[in-house]
C-alpha positions as CSV (number, residue, x, y, z in Angstrom):
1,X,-55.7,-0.2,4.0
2,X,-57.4,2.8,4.9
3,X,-56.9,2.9,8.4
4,X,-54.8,1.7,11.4
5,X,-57.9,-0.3,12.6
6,X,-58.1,-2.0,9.3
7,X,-54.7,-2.7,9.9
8,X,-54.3,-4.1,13.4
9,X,-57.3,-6.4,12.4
10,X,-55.8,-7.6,9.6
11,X,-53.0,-8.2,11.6
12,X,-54.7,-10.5,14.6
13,X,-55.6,-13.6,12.2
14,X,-51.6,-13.6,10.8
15,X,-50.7,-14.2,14.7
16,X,-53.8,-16.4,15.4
17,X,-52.7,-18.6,12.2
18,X,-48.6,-18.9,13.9
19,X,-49.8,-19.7,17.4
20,X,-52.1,-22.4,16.0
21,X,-49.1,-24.0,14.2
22,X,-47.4,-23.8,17.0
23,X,-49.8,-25.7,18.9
24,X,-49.2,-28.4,16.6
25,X,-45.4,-28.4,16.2
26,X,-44.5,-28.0,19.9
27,X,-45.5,-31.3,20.5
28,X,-43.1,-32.5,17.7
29,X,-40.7,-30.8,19.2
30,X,-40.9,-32.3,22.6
31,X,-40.9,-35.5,21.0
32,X,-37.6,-34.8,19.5
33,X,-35.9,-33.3,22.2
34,X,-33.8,-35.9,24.3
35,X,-33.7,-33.8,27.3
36,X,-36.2,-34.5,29.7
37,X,-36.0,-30.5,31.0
38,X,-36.0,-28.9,27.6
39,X,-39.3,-32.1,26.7
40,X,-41.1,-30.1,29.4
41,X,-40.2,-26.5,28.6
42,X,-41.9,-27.8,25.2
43,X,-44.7,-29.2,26.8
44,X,-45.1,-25.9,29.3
45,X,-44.7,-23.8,26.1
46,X,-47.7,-25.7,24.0
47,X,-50.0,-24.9,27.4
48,X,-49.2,-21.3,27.0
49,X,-49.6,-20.9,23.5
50,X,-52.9,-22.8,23.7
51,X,-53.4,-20.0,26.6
52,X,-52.3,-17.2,23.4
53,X,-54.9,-18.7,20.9
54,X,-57.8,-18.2,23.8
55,X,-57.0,-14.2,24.4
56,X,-56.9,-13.7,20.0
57,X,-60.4,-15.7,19.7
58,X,-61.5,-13.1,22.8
59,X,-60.0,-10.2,20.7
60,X,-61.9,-11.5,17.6
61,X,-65.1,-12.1,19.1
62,X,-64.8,-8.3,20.6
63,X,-64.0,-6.9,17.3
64,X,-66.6,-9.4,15.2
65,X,-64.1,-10.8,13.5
66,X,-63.4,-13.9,11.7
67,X,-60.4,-15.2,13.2
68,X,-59.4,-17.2,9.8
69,X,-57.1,-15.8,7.6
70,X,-54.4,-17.0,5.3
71,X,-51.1,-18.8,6.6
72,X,-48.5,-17.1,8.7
73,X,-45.8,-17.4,6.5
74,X,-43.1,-15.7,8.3
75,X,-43.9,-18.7,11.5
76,X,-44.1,-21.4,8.9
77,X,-40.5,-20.3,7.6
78,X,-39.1,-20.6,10.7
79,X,-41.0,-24.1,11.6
80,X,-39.9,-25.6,8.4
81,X,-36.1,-24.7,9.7
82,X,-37.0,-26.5,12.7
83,X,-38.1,-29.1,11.3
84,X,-34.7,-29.6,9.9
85,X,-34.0,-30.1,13.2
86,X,-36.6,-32.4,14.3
87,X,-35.7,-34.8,11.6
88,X,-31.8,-34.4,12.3
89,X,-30.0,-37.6,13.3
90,X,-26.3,-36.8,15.1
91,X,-25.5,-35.9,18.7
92,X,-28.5,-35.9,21.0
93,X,-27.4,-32.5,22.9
94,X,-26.7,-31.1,20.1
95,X,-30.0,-31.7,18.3
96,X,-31.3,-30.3,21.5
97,X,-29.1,-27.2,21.0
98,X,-31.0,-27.0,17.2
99,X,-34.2,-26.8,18.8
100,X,-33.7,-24.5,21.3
101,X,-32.1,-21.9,18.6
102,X,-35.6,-23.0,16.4
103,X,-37.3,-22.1,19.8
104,X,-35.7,-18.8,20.1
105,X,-36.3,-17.9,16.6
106,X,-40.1,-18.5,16.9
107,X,-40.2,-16.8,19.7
108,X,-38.3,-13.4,18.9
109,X,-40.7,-13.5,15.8
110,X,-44.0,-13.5,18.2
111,X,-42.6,-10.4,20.1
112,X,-41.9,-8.3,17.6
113,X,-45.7,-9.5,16.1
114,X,-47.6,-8.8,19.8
115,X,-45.5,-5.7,20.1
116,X,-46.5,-4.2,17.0
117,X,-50.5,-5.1,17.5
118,X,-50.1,-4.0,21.3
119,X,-49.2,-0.6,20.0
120,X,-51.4,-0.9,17.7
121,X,-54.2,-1.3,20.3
122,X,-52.9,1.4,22.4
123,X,-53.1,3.9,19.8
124,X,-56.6,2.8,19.0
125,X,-57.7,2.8,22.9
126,X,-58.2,-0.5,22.8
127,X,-57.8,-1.5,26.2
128,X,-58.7,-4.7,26.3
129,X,-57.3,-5.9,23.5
130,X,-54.1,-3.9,24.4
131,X,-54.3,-6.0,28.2
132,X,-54.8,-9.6,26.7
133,X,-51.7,-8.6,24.5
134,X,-49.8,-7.6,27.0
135,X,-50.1,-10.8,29.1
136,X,-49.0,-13.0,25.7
137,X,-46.2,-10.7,25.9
């Protein structure tokens, strides 16, 4: 890495990689959730994050970039723990309790990503890429 635009590209296809196995957990999720309210805060969430891939590919295709890259490993940590809870047997509200905490872990782990590329952007006067960022955040 020679330079922070190197850098905050090489960044974009890490987070492009954890929201698009997002979009395939979250339904898993909702599936496993036995609250009807938390099965459509779920089902809301995949809708946004499908709304997340959208800005990246817009942010690739300004940049000419491949949006490809290799897997997010830090996101598929944290999905593998919630996966744990997917498959748990036991008390329903408290497998729903699991989720939420595999929820929250996910998404603390996305805001500290976007945060760091918004930056990113903003030092680079990136202002569009810096705006679509901002509205994931």
């Amino acid at each position: 890495m020679d330079s922070l635009r190197e850098l905050f590209v090489e960044q974009l296809p890490d987070l492009y990689n954890a929201e698009n196995q997002l979009v395939k957990a979250l339904p898993k999720m909702a599936k496993a959730a036995s609250s009807s309210e938390l099965q459509t805060a779920f089902e809301n969430h995949l809708e946004q994050t499908r709304e997340h891939v959208d800005r990246l590919e817009t942010i690739f295709e300004s940049f000419d970039e491949d949006p490809e890259g290799e897997t997010c490993k830090g996101i598929a940590g944290l999905l593998a723990e919630g996966k744990q809870a997917i498959d748990a047997d036991g008390d329903a509200d408290v497998k729903d309790a699991w989720l939420i905490a595999a929820a929250q872990r996910v998404e603390h782990y996305e805001i500290a990503a976007y945060g760091t590329v918004k930056r990113m952007a903003s030092l680079l006067d990136e202002e569009e890429a810096m705006r679509l960022v901002e509205d994931t955040l």
